[in-house]
N, C-alpha and C positions, 0 to 999 in steps of 0.2 A: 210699484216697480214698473207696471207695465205703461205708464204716464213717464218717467224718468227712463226709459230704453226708446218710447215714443220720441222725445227734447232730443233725444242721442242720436239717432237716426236721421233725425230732422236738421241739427247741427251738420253732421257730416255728408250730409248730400247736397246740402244749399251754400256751405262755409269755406273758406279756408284761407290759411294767415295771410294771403296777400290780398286777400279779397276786403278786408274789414281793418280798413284804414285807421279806426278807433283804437285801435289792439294798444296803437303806442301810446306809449305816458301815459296810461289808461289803470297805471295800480289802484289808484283812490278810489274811481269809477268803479270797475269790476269787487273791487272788496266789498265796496258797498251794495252792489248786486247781490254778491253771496250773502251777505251779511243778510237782504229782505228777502232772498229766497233761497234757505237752507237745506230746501229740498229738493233743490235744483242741479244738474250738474254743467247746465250747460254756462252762468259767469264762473263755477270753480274755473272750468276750461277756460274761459278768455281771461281769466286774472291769471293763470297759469304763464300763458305768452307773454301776458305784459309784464309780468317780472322776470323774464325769460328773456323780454328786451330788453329791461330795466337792468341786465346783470344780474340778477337777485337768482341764481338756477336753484340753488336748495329749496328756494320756498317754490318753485314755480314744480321742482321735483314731486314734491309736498302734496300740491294741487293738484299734479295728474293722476299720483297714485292713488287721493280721494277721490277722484275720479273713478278710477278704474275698481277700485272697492265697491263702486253701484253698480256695474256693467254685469247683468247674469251672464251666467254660466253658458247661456243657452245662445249667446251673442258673440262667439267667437271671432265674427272677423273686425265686430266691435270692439273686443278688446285686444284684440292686435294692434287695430288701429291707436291704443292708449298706447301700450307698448311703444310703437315704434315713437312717436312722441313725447315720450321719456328717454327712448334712446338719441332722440336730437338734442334733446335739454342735454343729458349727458355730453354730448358730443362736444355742443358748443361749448358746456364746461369746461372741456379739456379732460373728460374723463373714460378717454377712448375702453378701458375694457367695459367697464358699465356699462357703456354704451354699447358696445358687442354683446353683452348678455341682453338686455333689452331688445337687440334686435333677433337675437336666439331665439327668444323667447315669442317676438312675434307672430315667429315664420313658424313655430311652433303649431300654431294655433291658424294663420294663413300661410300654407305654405307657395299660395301664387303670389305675392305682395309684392310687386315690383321695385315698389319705395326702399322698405325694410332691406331687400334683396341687392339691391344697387349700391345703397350706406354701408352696408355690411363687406362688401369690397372695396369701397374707397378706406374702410378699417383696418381691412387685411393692406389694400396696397402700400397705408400709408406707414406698416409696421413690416415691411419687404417680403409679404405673402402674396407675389404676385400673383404665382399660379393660381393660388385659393381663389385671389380676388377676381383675375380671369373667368373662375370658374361659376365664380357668381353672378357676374356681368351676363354672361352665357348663359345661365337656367333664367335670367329676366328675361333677356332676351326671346329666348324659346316660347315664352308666355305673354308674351306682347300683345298676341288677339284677346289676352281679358285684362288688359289694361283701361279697358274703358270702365271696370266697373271702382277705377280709383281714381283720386283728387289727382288730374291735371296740373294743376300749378306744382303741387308734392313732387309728382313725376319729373316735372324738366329739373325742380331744383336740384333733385338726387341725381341726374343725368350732368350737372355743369358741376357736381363736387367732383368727376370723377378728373386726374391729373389732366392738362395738357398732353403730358409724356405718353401716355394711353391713347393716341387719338384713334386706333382703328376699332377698338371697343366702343368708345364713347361715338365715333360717328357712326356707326352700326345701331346703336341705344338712339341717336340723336334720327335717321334714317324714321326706323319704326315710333317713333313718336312723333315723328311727321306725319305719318299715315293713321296715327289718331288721329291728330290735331285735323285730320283734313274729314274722317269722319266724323267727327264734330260742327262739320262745316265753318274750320276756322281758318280758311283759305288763306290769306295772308301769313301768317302765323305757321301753316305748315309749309310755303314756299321756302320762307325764312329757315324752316330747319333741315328740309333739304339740301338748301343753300351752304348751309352749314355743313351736314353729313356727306357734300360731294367736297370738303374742302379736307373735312377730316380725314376721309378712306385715301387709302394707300391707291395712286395711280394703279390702273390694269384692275382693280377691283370691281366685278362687277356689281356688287352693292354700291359703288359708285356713279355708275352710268346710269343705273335704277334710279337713285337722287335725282341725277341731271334731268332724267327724259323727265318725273315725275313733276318737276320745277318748272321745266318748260313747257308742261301741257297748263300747269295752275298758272305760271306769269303771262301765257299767251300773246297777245302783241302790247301790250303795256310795258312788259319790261323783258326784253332780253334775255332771255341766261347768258348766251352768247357775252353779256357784258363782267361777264365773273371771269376775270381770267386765269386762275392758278385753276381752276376745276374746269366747269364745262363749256367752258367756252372753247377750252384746247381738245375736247371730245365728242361734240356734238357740231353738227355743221350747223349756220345759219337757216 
């Protein structure tokens, strides 16, 4: 057990689906992973996705929850982590309550979980729970200084499900995961969502002047802010 929670750990701090370009068309490959090592959890998990791209969600459903069958007890924000990745499988099914119990169930067990935390409003909003969903954007939000201890990629994706309609939540969301990205040292990348999060917030917002100024210190004489004209360009001087 303690050699299989070791694979699990090691999976999710080095991995994630857009990172392993292998995932796709990858049902044969991965089966037969499992197939030579059935003591393994970590090809259940990547055959899990790949039939998850393949369309295939029951069987890929199948393979998380064998998954989450080895995760002890004693691994809770590990099997959160399964959780919330059944409640995507769900999702993209089309099986929005499923997928709301799965994310229940995550934040059960983490209840900082940004990911889980963030889907689970784009859930509410997309069934006219806005306040709910509001509400939930908000407690991520709030806990945005321990978002470093989650998958990156996870985070923006669950950040771009949230509607257009929504833009002063989602640029608020899009804001603070710039200031990851930039602890990270992924300067570029947090420019870009600044960029983004001063285009989103409502004029007069100062979460939005925050964006601007923080854009213009990261693009410094290379590029402009000044050259964004719906945001900061009309709020910051030259």
């Amino acid at each position: 057990m303690a050699g299989t929670a070791g694979a699990l750990v090691l999976l999710f701090t080095a991995a994630t689906v857009k990172q392993v370009g292998v995932w796709r068309d990858s049902v044969t490959l991965w089966r037969q992973a499992a197939a030579a090592e059935p003591a393994s959890d970590v090809p259940i998990f990547y055959l899990g996705w790949a039939l998850a791209d393949a369309g295939r969600f029951d069987e890929a459903r199948e393979h998380f929850e064998r998954a989450l069958t080895r995760v002890p007890e004693e691994l809770p924000w590990l099997r959160a982590q399964f959780l919330l990745h059944l409640g995507i499988v769900e999702q993209r099914a089309g099986r929005p309550a499923a997928a709301g119990r799965r994310y229940h169930e995550a934040l059960r067990l983490d209840p900082e979980h940004p990911v889980a935390r963030i889907r689970l409003g784009v859930l509410m909003r997309e069934h006219g729970e806005r306040a709910a969903a509001e509400s939930e954007w908000a407690r991520a939000l709030a806990l945005s200084q321990e978002w470093n201890r989650y998958q990156v990629s996870e985070i923006r994706t669950a950040i771009e499900q949230i509607p257009p309609a929504e833009a002063g939540p989602r640029g608020r969301l899009a804001l603070a995961f710039a200031v990851l990205l930039e602890r990270h040292r992924a300067s570029a990348e947090a420019e870009e969502q600044y960029r983004l999060a001063a285009a989103l917030l409502p004029e007069g917002d100062p979460a939005q002047r925050e964006a601007c100024e923080r854009a213009r210190r990261l693009a410094g004489a290379r590029s402009p802010v000044s050259s964004h004209p719906t945001a900061c360009g009309a709020i910051l001087p030259r």
